[in-house]
Short mmCIF file of the C-alpha atoms (twelve columns), coordinates in Angstrom:
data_MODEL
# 
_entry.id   MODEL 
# 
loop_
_atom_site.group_PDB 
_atom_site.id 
_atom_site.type_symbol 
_atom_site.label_atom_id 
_atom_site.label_alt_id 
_atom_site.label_comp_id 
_atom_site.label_asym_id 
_atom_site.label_seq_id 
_atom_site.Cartn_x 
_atom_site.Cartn_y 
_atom_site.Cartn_z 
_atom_site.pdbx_PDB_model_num 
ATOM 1   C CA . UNK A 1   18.515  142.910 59.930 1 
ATOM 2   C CA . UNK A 2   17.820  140.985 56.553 1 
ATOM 3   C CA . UNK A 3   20.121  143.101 54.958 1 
ATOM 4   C CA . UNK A 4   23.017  141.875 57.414 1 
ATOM 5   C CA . UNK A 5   21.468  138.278 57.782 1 
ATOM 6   C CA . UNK A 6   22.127  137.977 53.659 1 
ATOM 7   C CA . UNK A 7   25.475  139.472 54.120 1 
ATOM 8   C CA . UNK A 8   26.657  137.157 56.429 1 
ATOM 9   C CA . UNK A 9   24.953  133.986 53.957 1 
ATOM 10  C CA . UNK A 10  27.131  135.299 51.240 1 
ATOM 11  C CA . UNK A 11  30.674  136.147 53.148 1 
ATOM 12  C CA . UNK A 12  30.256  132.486 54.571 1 
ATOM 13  C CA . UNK A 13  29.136  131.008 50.992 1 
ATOM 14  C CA . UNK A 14  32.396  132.873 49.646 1 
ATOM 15  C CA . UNK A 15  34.845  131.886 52.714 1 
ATOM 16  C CA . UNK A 16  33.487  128.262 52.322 1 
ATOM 17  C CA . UNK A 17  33.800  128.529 48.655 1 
ATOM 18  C CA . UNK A 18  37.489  129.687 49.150 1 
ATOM 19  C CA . UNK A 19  38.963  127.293 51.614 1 
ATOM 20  C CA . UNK A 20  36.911  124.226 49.132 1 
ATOM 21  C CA . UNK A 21  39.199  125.687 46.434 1 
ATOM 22  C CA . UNK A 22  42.737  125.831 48.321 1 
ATOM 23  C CA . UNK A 23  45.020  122.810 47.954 1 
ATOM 24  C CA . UNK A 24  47.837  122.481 49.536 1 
ATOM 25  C CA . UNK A 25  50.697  120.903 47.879 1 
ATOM 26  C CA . UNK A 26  54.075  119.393 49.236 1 
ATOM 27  C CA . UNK A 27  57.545  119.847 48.330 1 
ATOM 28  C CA . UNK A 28  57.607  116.493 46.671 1 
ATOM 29  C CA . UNK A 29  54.249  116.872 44.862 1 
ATOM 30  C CA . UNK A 30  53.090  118.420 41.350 1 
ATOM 31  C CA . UNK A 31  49.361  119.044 40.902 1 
ATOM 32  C CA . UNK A 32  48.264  118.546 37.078 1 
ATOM 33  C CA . UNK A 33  45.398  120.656 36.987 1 
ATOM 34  C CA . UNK A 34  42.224  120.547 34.165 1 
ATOM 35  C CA . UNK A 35  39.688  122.526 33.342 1 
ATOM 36  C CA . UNK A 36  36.758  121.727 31.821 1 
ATOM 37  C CA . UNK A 37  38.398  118.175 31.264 1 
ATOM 38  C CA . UNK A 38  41.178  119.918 29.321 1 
ATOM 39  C CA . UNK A 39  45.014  119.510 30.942 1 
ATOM 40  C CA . UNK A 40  45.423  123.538 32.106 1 
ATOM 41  C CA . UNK A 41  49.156  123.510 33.715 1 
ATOM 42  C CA . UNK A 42  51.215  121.921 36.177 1 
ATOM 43  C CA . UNK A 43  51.152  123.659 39.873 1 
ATOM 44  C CA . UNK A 44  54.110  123.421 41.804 1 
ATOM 45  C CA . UNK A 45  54.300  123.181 45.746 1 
ATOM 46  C CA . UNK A 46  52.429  125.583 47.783 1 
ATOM 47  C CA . UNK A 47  48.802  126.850 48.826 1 
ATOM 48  C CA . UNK A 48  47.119  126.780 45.262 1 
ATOM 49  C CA . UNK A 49  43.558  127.843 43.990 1 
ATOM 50  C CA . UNK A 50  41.878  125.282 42.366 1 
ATOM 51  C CA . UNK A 51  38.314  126.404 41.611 1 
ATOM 52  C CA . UNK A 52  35.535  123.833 42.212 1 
ATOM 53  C CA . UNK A 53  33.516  121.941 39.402 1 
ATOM 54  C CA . UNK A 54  35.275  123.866 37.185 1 
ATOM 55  C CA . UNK A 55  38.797  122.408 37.911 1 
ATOM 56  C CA . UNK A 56  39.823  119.328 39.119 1 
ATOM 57  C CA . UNK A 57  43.648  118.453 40.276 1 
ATOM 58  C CA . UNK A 58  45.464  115.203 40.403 1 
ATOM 59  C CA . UNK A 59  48.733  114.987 42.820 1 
ATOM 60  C CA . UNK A 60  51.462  113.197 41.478 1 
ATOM 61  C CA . UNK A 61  54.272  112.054 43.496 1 
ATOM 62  C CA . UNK A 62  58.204  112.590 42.405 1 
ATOM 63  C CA . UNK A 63  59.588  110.680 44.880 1 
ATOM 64  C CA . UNK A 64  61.463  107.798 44.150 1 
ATOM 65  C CA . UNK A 65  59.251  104.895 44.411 1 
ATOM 66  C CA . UNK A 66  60.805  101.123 45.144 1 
ATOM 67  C CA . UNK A 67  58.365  98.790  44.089 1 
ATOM 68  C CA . UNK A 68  58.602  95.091  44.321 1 
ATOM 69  C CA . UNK A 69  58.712  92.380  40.916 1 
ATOM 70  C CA . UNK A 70  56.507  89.113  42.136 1 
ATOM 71  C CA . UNK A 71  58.497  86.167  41.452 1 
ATOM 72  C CA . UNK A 72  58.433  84.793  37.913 1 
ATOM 73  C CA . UNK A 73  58.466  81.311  36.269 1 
ATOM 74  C CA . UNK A 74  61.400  81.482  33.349 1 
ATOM 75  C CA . UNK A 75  62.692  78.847  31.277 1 
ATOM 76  C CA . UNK A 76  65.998  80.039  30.569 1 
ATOM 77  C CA . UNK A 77  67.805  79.099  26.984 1 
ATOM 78  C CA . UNK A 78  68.967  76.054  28.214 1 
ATOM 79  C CA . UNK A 79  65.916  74.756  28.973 1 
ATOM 80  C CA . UNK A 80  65.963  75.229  33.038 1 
ATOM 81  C CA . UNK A 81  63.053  76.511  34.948 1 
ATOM 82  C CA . UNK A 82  63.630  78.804  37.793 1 
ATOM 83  C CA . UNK A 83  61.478  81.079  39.902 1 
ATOM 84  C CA . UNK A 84  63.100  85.019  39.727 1 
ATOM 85  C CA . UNK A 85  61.799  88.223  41.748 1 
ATOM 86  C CA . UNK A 86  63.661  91.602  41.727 1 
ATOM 87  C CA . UNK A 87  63.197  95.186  43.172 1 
ATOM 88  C CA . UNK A 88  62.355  98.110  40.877 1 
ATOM 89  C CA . UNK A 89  63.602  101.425 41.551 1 
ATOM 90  C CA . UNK A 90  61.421  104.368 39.419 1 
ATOM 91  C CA . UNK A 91  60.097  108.102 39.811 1 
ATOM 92  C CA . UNK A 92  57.947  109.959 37.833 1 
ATOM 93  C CA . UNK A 93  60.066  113.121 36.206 1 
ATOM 94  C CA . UNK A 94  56.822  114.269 33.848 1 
ATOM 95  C CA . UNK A 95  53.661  114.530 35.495 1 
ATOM 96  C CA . UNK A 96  51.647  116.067 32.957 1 
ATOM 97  C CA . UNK A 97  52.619  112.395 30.904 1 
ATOM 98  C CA . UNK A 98  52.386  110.191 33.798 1 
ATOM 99  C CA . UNK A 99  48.006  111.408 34.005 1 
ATOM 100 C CA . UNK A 100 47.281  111.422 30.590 1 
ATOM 101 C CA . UNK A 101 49.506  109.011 28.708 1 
ATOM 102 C CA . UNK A 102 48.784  106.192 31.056 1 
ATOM 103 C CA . UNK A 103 45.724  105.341 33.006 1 
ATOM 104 C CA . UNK A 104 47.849  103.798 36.364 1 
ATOM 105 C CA . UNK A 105 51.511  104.334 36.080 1 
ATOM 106 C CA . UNK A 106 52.139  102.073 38.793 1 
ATOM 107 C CA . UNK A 107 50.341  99.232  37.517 1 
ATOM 108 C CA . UNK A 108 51.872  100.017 34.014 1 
ATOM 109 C CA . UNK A 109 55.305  99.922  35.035 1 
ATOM 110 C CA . UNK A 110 54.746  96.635  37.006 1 
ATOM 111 C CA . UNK A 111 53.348  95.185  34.621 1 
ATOM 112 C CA . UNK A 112 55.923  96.173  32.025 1 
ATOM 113 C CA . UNK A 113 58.862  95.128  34.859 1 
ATOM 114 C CA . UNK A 114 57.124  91.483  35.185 1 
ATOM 115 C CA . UNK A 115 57.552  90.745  31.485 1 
ATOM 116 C CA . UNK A 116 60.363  92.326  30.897 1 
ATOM 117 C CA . UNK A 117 61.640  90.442  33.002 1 
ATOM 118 C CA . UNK A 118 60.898  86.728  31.961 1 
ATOM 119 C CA . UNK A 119 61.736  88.117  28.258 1 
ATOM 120 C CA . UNK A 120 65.392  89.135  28.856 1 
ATOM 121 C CA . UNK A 121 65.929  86.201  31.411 1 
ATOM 122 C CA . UNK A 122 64.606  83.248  28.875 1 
ATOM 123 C CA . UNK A 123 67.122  84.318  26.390 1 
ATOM 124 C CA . UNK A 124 70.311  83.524  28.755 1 
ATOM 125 C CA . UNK A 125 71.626  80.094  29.905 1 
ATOM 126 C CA . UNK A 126 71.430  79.190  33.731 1 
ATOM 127 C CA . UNK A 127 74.800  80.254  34.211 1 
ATOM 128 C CA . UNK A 128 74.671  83.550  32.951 1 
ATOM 129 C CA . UNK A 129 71.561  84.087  35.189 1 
ATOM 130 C CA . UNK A 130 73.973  83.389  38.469 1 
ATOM 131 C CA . UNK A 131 77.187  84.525  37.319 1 
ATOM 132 C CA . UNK A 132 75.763  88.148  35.154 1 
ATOM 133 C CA . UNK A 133 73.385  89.682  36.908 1 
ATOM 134 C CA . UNK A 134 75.085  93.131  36.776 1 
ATOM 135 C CA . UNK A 135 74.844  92.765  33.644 1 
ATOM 136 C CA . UNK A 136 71.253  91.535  33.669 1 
ATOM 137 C CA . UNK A 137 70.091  94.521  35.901 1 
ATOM 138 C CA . UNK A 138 71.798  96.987  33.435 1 
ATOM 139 C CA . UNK A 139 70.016  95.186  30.147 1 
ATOM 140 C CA . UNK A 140 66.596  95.182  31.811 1 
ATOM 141 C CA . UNK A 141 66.994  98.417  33.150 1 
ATOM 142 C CA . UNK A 142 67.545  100.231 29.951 1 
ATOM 143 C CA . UNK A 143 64.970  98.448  28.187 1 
ATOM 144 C CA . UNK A 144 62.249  99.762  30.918 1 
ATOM 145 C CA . UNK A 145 63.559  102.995 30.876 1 
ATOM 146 C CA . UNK A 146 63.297  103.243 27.514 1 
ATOM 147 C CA . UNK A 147 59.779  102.082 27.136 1 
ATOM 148 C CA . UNK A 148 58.321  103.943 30.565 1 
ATOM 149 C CA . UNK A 149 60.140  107.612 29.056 1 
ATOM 150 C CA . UNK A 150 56.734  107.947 26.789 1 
ATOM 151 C CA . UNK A 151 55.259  107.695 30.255 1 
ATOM 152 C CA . UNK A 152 57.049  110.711 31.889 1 
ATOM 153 C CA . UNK A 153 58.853  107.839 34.213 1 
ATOM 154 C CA . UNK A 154 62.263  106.988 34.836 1 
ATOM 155 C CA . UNK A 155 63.456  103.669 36.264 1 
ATOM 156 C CA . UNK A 156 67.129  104.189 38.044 1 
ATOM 157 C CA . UNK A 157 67.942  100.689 38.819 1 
ATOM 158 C CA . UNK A 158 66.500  97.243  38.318 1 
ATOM 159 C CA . UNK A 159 68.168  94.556  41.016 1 
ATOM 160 C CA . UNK A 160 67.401  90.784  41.061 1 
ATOM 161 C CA . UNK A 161 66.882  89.614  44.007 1 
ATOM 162 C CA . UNK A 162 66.399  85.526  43.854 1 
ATOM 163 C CA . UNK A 163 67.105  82.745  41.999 1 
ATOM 164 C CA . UNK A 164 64.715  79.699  43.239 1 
ATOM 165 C CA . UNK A 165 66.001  76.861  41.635 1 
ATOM 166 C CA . UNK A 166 64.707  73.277  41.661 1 
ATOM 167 C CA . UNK A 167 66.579  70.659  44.354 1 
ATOM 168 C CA . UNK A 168 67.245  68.415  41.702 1 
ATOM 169 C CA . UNK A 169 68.563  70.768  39.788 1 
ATOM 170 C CA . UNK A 170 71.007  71.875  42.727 1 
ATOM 171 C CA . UNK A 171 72.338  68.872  43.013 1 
ATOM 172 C CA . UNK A 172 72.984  68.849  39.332 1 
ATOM 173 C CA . UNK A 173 75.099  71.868  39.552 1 
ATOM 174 C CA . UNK A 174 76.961  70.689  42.036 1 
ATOM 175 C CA . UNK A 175 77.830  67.545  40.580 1 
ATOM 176 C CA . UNK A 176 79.037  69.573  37.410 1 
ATOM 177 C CA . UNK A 177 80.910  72.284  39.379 1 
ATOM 178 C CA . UNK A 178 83.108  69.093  40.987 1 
ATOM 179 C CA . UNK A 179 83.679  67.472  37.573 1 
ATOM 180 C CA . UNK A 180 85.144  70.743  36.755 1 
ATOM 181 C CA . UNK A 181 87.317  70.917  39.716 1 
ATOM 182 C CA . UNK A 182 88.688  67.503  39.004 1 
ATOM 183 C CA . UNK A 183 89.367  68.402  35.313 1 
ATOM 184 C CA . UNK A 184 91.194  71.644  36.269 1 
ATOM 185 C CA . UNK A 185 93.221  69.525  38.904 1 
ATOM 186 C CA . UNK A 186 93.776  66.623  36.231 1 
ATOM 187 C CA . UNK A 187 95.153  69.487  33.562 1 
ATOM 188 C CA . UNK A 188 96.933  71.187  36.480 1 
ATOM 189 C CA . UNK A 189 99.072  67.730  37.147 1 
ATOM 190 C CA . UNK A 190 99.399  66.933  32.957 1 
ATOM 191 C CA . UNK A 191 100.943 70.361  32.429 1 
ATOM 192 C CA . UNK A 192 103.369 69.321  35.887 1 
ATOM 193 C CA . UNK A 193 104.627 66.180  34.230 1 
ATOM 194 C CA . UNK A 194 105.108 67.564  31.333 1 
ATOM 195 C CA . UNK A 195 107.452 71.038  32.499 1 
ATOM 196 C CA . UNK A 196 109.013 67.931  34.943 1 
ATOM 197 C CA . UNK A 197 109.736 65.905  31.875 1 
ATOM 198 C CA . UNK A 198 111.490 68.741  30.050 1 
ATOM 199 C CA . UNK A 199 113.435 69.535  32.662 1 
ATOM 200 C CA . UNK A 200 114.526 66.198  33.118 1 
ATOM 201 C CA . UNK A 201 115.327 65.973  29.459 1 
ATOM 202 C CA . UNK A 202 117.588 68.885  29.990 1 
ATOM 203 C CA . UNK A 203 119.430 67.317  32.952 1 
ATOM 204 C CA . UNK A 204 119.773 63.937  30.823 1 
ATOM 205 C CA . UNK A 205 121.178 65.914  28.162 1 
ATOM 206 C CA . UNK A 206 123.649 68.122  30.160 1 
ATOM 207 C CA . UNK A 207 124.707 64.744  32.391 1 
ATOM 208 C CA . UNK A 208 125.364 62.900  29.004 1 
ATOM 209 C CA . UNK A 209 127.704 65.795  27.791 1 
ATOM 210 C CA . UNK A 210 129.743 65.687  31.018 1 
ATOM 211 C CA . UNK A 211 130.252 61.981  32.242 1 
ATOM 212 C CA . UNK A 212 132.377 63.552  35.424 1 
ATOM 213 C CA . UNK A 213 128.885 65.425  36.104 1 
ATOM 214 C CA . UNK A 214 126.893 61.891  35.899 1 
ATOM 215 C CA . UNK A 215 129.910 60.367  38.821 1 
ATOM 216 C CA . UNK A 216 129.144 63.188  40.947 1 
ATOM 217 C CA . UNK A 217 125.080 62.849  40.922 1 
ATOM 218 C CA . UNK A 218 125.966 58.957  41.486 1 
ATOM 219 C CA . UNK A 219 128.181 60.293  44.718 1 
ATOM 220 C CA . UNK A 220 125.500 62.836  45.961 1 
ATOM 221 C CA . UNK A 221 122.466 60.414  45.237 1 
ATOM 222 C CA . UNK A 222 124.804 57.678  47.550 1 
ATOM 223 C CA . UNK A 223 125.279 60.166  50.289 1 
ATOM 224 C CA . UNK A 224 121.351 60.738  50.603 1 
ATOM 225 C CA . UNK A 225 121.084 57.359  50.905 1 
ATOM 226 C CA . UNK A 226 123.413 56.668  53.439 1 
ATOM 227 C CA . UNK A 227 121.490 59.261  55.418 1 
ATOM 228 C CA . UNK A 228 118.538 57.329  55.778 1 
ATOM 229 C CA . UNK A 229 117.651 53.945  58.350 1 
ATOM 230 C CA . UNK A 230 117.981 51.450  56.210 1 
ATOM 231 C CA . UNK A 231 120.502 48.291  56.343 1 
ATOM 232 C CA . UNK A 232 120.781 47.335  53.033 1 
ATOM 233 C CA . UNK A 233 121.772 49.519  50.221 1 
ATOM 234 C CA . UNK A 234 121.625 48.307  46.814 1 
ATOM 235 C CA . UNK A 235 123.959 50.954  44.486 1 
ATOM 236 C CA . UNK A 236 124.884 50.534  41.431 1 
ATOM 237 C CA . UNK A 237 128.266 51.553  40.086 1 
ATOM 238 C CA . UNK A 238 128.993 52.966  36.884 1 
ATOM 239 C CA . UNK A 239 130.996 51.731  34.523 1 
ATOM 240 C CA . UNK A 240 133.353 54.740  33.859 1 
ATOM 241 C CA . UNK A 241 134.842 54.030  37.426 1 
ATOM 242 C CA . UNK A 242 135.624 50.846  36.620 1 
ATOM 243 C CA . UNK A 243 137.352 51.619  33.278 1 
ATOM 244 C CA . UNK A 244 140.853 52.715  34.525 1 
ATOM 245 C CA . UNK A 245 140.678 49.090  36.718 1 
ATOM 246 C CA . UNK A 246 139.732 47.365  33.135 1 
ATOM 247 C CA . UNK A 247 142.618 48.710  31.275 1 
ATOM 248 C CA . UNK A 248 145.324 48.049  33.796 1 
ATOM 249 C CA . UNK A 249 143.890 44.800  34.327 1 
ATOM 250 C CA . UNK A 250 144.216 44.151  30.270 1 
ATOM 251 C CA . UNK A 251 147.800 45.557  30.512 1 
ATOM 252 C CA . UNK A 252 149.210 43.042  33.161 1 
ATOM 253 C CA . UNK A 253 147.398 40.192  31.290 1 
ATOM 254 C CA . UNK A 254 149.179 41.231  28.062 1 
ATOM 255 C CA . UNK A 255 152.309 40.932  29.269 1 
# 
């Protein structure tokens, strides 16, 4: 009865030892396994025997992680503070690197995203900040990508989110983006006046070559008058019609 007593100690030490040393490990998980403190291999999804005190495993997860950028005081190149926050979209693609080159890759790579961003953002003007931020998002993006790869990380997409800027400062914008719509209008009109006054030089030109042309704009411009309400009309006559009056006028008096 020992005999069997001891049997049944050991079979349960060993079953107890065995289901202590089986991890289980999702699709969308890598196990970086050490032994002895030394990295051993990565262990892709599955059961998996890890063997206690003697091993130890650290999940990782490869999913794509969306992690949020606190809002950040920047002084842009033109001397404007403004409050910005943005989204981060990473996921880790080497999770042997993402243990062992950094303690917490999360905290790293926010971190790294926070002054990142106030770095890139201070070197543009305020209106590159609203009008580029495609452009923005691309230039930070690359730069944390480049700087997590030693990591084992890849950031897809950096996205700004909001631009908090002062009231005052609102107002200021405003006030500048109505000067410009005047000036555009004013330059707008100028360039009218002037395609009207070459056009009129034209006419003046074409009327002064053809004095027949200049009677008949005097004859349309009186009809259009004499189409409107008004009792009085005040014309005046040209000279040419008067001419062939002048000369018979000078030829009776001659005689």
């Amino acid at each position: 009865m020992m005999g069997i007593s001891i049997v049944y100690i050991v079979l349960g030490v060993v079953i107890a030892f065995l289901l202590s040393a089986l991890r289980i490990i999702f699709e969308y998980e890598r196990g970086v396994v050490f032994t002895f403190g030394h990295f051993w291999k990565v262990k892709g999804p599955g059961i998996r025997l890890v063997i206690p005190y003697i091993q130890q495993m650290r999940r990782v997860d490869l999913r794509m992680i969306v992690m949020d950028v606190p809002s950040q005081d920047i002084i842009t190149r033109d001397n404007v503070s403004v409050k910005v926050n943005a989204v981060l979209y990473f996921r880790v693609i080497d999770p042997e690197k993402a243990i062992i080159q950094v303690e917490n890759f999360d905290m790293a790579t926010s971190q790294l995203a926070q002054t990142t961003l106030r770095s890139v953002l201070g070197q543009h003007e305020l209106d590159q900040l609203l009008a580029e931020r495609d452009k923005l998002n691309h230039d930070i993006q690359q730069i944390l990508d480049q700087q997590t790869d030693a990591w084992g990380i890849k950031v897809s997409n950096v996205e700004i989110k909001h631009v908090d800027i002062d009231e005052s400062m609102i107002r200021a914008i405003a006030r500048q983006a109505e000067a410009e719509r005047e000036r555009r209008a004013k330059v707008i009109h100028a360039a009218g006046e002037l395609q009207a006054s070459k056009k009129l030089l034209e006419a003046a030109q074409v009327l002064s070559r053809q004095p027949q042309a200049m009677q008949l704009r005097y004859l349309q411009t009186l009809t259009e008058i004499a189409g409107e309400k008004s009792s009085t009309i005040v014309f005046p006559l040209p000279m040419d019609l008067l001419e062939p009056l002048q000369r018979l006028l000078n030829k009776q008096a001659a005689e």
